[in-house]
C-alpha positions as CSV (number, residue, x, y, z in Angstrom):
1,X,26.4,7.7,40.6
2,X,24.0,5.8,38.8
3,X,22.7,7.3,34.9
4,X,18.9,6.3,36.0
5,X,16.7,5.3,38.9
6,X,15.6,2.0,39.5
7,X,12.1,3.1,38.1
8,X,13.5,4.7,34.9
9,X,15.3,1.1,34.2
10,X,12.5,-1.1,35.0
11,X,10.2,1.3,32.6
12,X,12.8,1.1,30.0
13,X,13.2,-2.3,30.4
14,X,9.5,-3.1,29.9
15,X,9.7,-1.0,26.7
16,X,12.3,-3.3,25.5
17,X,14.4,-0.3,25.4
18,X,18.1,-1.2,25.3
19,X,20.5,-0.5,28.5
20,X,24.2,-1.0,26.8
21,X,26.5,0.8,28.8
22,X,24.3,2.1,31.2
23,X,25.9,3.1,34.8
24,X,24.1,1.2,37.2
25,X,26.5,1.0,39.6
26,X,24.8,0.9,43.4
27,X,21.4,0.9,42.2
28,X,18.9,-1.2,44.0
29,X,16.9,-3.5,41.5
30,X,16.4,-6.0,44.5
31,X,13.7,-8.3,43.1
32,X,12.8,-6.5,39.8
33,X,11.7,-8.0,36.5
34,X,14.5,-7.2,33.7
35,X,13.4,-10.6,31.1
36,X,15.3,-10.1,28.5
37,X,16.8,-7.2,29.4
38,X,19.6,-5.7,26.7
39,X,22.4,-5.2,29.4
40,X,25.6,-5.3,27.7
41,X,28.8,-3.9,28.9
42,X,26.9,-2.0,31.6
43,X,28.1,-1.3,35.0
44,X,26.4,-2.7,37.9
45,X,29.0,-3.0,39.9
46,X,27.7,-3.2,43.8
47,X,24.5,-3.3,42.5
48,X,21.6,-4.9,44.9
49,X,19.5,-7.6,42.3
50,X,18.7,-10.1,45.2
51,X,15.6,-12.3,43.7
52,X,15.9,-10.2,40.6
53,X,14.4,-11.9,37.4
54,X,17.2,-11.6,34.6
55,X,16.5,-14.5,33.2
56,X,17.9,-14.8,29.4
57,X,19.1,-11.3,29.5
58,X,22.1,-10.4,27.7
59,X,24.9,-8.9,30.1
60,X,27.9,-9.5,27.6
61,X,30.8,-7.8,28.8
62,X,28.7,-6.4,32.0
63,X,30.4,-5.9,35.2
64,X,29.0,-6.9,38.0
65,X,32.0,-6.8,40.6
66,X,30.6,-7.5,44.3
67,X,27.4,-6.7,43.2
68,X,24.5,-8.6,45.3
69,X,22.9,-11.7,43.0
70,X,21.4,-14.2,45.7
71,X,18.6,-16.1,44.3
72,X,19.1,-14.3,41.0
73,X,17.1,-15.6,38.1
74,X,19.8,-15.7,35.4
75,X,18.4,-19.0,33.4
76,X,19.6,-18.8,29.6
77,X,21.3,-15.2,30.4
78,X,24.3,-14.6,28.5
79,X,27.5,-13.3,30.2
80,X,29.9,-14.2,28.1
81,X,33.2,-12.3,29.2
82,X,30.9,-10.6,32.2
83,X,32.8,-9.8,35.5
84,X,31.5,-11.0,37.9
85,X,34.6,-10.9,40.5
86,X,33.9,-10.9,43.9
87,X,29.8,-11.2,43.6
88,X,27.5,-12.5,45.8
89,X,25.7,-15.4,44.1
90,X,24.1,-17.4,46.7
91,X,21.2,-19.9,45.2
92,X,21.2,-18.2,41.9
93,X,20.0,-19.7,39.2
94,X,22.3,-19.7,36.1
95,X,20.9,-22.7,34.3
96,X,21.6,-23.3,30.8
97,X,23.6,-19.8,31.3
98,X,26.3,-18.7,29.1
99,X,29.4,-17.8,31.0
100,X,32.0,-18.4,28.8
101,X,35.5,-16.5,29.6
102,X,33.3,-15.0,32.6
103,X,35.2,-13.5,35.2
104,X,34.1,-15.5,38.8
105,X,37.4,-15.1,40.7
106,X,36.4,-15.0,44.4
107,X,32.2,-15.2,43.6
108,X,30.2,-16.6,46.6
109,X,28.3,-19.5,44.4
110,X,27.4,-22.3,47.3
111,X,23.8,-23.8,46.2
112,X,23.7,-22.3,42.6
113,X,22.4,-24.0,40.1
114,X,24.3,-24.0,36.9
115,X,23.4,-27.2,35.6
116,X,23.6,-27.1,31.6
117,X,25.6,-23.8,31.8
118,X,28.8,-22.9,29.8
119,X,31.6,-21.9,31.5
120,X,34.5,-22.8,29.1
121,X,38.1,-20.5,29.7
122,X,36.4,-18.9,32.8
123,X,38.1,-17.8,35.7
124,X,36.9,-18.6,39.3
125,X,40.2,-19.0,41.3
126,X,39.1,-19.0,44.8
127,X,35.6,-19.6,43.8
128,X,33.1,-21.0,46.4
129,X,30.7,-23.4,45.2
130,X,29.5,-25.5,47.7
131,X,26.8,-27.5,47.4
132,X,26.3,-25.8,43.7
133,X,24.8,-28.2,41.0
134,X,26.9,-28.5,38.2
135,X,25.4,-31.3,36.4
136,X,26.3,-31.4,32.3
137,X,28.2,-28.0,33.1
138,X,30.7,-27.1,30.6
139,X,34.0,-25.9,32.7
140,X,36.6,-26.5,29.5
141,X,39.9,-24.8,30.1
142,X,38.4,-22.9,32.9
143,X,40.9,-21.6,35.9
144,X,39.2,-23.1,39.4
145,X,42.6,-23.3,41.3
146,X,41.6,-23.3,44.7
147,X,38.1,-23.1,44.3
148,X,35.5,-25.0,46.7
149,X,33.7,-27.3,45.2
150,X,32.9,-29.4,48.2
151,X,29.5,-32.0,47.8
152,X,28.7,-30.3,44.2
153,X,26.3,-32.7,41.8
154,X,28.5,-32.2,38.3
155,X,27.5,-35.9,37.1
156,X,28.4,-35.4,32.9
157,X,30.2,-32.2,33.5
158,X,33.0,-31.3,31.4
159,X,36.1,-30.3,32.9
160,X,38.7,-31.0,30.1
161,X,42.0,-29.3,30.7
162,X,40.6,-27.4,33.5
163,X,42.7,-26.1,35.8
164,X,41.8,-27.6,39.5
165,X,45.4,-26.9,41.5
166,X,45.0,-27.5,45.2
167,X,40.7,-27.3,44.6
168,X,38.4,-28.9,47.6
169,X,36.5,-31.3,45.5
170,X,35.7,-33.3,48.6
171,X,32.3,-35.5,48.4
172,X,31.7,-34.0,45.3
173,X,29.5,-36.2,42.5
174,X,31.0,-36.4,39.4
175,X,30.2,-39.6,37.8
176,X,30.6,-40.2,33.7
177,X,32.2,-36.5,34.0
178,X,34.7,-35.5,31.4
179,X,38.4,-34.6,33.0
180,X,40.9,-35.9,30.5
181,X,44.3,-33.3,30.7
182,X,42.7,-31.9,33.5
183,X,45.1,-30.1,35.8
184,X,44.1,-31.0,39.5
185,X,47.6,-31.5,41.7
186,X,47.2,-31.0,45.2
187,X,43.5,-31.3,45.1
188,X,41.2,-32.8,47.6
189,X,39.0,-35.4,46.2
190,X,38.9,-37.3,49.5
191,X,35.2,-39.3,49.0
192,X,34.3,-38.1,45.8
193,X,32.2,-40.0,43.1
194,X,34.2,-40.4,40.1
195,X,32.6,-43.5,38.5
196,X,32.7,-44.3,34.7
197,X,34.8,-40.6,34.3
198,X,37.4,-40.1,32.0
199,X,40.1,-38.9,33.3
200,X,43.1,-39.3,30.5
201,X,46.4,-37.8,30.7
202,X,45.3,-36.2,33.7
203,X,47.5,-34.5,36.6
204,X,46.6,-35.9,40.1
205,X,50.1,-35.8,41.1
206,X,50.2,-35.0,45.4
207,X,46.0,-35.0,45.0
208,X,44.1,-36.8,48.0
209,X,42.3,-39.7,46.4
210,X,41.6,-41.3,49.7
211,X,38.3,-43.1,49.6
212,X,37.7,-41.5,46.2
213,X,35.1,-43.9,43.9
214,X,36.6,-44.7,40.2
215,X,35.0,-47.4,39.6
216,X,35.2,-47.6,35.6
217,X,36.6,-44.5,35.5
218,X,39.4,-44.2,32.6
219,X,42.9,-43.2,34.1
220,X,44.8,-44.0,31.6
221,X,48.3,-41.5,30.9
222,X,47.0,-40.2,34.0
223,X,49.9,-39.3,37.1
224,X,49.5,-40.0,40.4
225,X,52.5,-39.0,41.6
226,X,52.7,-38.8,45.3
227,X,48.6,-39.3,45.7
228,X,46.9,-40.7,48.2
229,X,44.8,-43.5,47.5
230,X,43.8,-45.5,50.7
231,X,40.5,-47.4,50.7
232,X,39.7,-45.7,47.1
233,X,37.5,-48.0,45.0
234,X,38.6,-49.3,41.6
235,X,37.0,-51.6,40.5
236,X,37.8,-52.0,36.6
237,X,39.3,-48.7,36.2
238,X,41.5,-48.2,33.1
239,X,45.0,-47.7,34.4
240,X,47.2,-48.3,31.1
241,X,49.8,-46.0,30.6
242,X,49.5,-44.5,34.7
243,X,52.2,-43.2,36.7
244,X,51.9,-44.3,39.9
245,X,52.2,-42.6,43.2
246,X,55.7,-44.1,43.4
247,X,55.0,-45.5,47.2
248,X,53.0,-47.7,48.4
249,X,49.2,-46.8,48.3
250,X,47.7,-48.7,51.4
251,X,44.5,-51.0,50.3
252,X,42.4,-50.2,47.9
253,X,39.2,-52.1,46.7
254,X,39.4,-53.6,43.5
255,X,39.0,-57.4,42.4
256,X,41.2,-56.2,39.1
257,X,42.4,-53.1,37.3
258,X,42.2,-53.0,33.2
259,X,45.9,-52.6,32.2
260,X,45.7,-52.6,28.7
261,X,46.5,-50.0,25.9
262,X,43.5,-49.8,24.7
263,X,41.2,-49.9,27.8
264,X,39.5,-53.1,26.3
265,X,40.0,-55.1,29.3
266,X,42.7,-57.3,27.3
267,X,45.0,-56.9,30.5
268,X,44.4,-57.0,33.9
269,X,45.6,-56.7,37.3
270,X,44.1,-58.8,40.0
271,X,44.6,-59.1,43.6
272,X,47.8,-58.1,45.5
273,X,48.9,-56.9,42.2
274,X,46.4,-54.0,41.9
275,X,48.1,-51.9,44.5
276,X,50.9,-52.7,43.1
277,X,50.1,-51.1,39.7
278,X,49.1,-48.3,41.0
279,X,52.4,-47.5,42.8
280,X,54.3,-47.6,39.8
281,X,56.6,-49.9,41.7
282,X,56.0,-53.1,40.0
283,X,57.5,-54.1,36.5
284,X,55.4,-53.3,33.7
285,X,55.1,-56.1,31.3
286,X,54.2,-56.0,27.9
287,X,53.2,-59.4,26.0
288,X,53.9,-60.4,22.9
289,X,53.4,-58.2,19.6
290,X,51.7,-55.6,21.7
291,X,52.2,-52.0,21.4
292,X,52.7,-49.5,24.5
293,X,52.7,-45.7,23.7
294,X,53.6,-42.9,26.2
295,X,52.3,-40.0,25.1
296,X,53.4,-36.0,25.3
297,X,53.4,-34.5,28.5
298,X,53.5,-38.0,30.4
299,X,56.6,-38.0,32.8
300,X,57.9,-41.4,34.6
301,X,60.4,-41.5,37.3
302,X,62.6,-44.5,38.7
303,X,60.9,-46.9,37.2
304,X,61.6,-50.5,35.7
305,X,60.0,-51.5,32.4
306,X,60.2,-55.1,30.9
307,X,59.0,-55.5,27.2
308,X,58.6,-59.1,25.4
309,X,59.8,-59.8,22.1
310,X,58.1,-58.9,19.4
311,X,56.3,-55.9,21.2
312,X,56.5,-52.1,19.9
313,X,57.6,-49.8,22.4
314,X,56.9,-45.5,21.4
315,X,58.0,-43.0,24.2
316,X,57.1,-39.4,23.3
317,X,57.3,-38.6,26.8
318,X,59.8,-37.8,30.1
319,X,61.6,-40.6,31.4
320,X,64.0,-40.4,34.5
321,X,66.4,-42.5,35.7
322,X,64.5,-45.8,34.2
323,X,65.9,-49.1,33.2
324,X,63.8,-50.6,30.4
325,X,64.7,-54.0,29.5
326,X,63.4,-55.1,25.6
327,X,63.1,-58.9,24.8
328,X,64.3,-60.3,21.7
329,X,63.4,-57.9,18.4
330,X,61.6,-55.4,20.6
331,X,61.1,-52.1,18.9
332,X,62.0,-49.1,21.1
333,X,60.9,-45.6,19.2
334,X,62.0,-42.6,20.9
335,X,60.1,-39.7,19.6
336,X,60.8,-36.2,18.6
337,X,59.1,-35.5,21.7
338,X,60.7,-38.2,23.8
339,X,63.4,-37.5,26.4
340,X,65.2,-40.3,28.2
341,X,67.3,-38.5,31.3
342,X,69.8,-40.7,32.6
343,X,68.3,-44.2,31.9
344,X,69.4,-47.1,30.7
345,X,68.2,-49.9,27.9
346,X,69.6,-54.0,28.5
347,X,68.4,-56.2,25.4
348,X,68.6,-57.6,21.8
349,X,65.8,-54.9,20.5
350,X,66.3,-52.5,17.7
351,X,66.3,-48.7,18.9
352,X,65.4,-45.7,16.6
353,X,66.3,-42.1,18.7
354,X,64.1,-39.6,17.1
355,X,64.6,-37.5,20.3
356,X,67.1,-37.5,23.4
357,X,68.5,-40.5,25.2
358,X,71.1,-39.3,28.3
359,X,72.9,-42.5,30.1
360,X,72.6,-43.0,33.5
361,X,75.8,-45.0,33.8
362,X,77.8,-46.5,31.6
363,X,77.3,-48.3,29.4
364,X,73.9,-47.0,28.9
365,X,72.6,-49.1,26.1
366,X,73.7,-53.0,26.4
367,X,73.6,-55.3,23.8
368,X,71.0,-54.0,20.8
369,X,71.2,-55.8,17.7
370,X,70.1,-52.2,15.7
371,X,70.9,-48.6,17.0
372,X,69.2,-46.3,14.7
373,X,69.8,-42.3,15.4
374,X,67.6,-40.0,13.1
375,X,68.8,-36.1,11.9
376,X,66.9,-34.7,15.0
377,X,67.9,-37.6,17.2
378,X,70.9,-36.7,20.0
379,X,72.4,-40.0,21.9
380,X,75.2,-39.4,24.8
381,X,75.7,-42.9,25.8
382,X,78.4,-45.8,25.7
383,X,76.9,-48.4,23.7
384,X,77.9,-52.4,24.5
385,X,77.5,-54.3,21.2
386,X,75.3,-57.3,21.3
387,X,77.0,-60.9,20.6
388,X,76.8,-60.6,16.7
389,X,77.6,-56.8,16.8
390,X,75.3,-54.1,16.8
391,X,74.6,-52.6,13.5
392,X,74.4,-48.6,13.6
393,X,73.3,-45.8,11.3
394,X,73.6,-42.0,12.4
395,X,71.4,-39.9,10.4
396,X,73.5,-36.4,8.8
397,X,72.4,-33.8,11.7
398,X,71.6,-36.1,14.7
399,X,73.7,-34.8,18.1
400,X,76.2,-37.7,19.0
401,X,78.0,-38.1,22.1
402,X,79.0,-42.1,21.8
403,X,81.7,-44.8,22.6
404,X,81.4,-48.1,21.7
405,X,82.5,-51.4,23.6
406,X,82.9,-54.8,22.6
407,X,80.3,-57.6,23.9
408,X,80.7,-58.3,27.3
409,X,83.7,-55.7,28.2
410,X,84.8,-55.7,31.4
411,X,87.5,-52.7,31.3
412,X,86.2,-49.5,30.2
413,X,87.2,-48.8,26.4
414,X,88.6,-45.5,25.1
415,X,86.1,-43.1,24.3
416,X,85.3,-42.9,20.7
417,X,83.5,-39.5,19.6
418,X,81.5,-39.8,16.5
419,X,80.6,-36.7,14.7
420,X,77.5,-36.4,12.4
C-alpha cells in the first residue's frame, strides 16, 4: 500500500519537498508533473507514470520493477543503480539520462530515445529495444546478452567491452560507434551499418555478418571465428591482426582490405585475396623489418604463418596447432602471456620463450640459430639444431621438457632431459 495519494505527491512535489524512500508502489501518477522531483531509493514498483513528466528528477537507487513508463519524460533524470527490471518503457524519453549500473533486464524499450544517455555496467539481458535511438549513448561494460536491438540509430555510441552474446542487432545503424573488446558471439548483425567503427580485439566469433557494412571500420585483433560474412562490404576495413572465420566466407565486396599493424594502409589485400584474409586460411606474410604483435586474449587455430627476415614477431596470445615459419634472423618473442599448444616453428630465427611453447610433433622447433628460455619460460619440445648449431641459454627457474637432435636427423635421438 502506497505511504501517500497521488495528490499528496504531486503537492509535495511542487513544494520541492523531498520523496526519498517514499512507498509509491501501485500509485497512479499517469501523466503528472514531478520536474525535478527528489525520488531516491523510492519504491514505485508497478506504478502507472504513462506521459509522466520526470524529467531531470533524481531516482537514484529507485525501483521501478514493471512499473508502467510509456512516453515518460525522463530527459537528464538520474537513475544511476535504479531498477527498472521488467518496465514498460515504450517511447520514453531518457535523453541525456543517467543510467549507469541501471538495472533494465527484460524492460520494453522499442522507440525510446536515449540518445546522449549513460548506461555504462548496466544490465539489460533480454532487453527490447527496437527501433530505440541510441545515438552517442554510452553502453561501456554494459550486459545486453540477448537483447533486441533490431533497426536502432546508435551512430557514435559507445559499446566498449559490452557484452552482446547472441543480441539481434539486425539493421541496426552504428556507424563511427565504439566496440573495441566488445563481446558479441552469436550475435545477429545481418545488414547492419558498421562503417568507420572500431571494433578492436573484438569477439564476433559464430556472429552473422552477412551483408553487414564495415566499410573503414577497424577489425583489427578482432575474431571471426565461424562468422558469416557473405555479401558484407569492406571496403578498406583494418583487418591486421584478425582471426578469420576459418572457412571460406563466400563474396564479399571490397576492392582491398588494410592489412597492416598499424592500420595505416601500409599493407593491403586486394582482389581474390580479400576473402582470403578474412578466412584465416591464407598465409600471413610479414615483410621485411616489420613488426606483428598478437595481443592478450587473441586466440588462433590451425593456422600457417610465414615471417621474412629481419621481421619481429611478439605472441602474447593462444595459438593452436600452428606452424609458423621465420625467415633468416626473424625474432620470435613468446610472452609471459603467450601460449603455443601443440605447434611447430621451421627457420633460422632466434626464439626467446617468456611463456609456454607445447610441440605438435616432433621435432617441434627445426633449425633456430638462438633458443632463448627465460625463468618464467616452459619449453616441451625436441629441438633440431640448425646447420652451425643452435646456441641455447635456459634461464634458472624456466620449466624444461627438451631433447636435442643433430641437423638434419633422420632417426629419432635419445631423449635428453634438461633440468633448470
Amino acid at each position: 500500500m502506497a505511504d501517500l495519494s497521488r495528490d499528496e505527491v504531486l503537492h509535495r512535489a511542487r513544494r520541492g519537498d523531498k520523496l526519498e524512500r517514499a512507498d509509491l508502489r501501485g500509485i497512479d501518477l499517469s501523466r503528472a508533473r514531478l520536474t525535478k522531483a527528489a525520488l531516491d531509493r523510492s519504491d514505485l514498483d508497478g506504478g502507472n507514470l504513462e506521459g509522466a513528466d520526470l524529467s531531470h528528477a533524481s531516482l537514484r537507487r529507485a525501483s521501478l520493477r514493471e512499473a508502467y513508463l510509456a512516453g515518460v519524460n525522463l530527459t537528464g533524470a538520474n537513475l544511476e543503480n535504479a531498477d527498472l527490471e521488467g518496465a514498460k518503457l515504450e517511447r520514453a524519453v531518457l535523453a541525456g539520462a543517467n543510467l549507469s549500473r541501471a538495472n533494465l533486464e527484460g524492460a520494453l524499450l522499442t522507440g525510446a530515445d536515449l540518445s546522449g544517455a549513460r548506461l555504462s555496467y548496466a544490465q539489460l539481458a533480454s532487453a527490447k529495444l527496437g527501433g530505440a535511438n541510441l545515438t552517442g549513448v554510452v553502453l561501456t561494460h554494459a550486459e545486453l546478452d540477448d537483447a533486441y536491438l533490431g533497426g536502432v540509430n546508435a551512430a557514435g555510441a559507445q559499446l566498449g567491452n559490452a557484452s552482446l552474446v547472441r543480441a539481434n542487432l539486425e539493421e541496426a545503424r552504428l556507424g563511427g560507434a565504439a566496440l573495441d573488446d566488445a563481446i558479441a558471439r552469436g550475435a545477429n548483425l545481418r545488414g547492419a551499418d558498421l562503417s568507420g567503427a572500431s571494433l578492436v580485439k573484438a569477439d564476433l566469433s559464430e556472429a552473422d555478418l552477412r551483408d553487414v557494412h564495415l566499410t573503414g571500420a577497424d577489425l583489427r585483433h578482432a575474431s571471426l571465428t565461424h562468422a558469416q560474412l557473405a555479401g558484407a562490404h569492406l571496403g578498406g576495413a583494418k583487418v591486421g591482426g584478425l582471426i578469420g572465420t576459418g572457412a571460406a566466407v563466400g563474396a564479399v565486396d571490397a576492392a582491398w582490405i588494410d592489412t597492416s599493424d598499424a592500420g595505416d594502409g601500409s599493407a593491403r589485400a586486394e582482389g581474390g585475396d580479400v576473402a582470403a584474409v578474412l578466412s584465416g586460411l591464407r598465409k600471413v606474410v610479414a615483410p621485411d623489418g616489420s613488426r606483428r604483435y598478437f595481443g592478450r586474449g587473441d586466440v588462433l587455430r590451425n593456422a600457417t604463418l610465414q615471417f621474412d627476415s629481419g621481421a619481429r614477431v611478439e605472441i602474447d596470445s593462444l595459438f593452436q596447432n600452428c606452424t609458423i615459419h621465420l625467415g633468416d634472423g626473424t625474432e620470435l618473442v613468446v610472452g609471459q602471456a603467450g601460449v603455443l599448444a601443440d605447434c611447430e616453428i621451421v627457420g633460422a630465427g632466434n626464439i626467446t620463450v617468456h611463456g609456454k611453447f607445447f610441440e605438435r610433433q616432433s621435432p617441434g622447433i627445426v633449425g633456430p640459430r638462438r633458443l632463448i628460455v627465460s625463468e618464467r619460460g616452459a619449453l616441451v619440445s625436441a629441438v633440431a639444431q640448425a646447420e652451425q648449431l643452435t646456441r641455447f641459454a635456459f634461464d634458472r627457474g624456466c620449466q624444461l621438457r627438451v631433447k636435442i637432435v643433430p641437423p638434419l636427423a633422420r632417426k629419432p635421438a635419445e631423449r635428453m632431459e634438461v633440468k633448470a
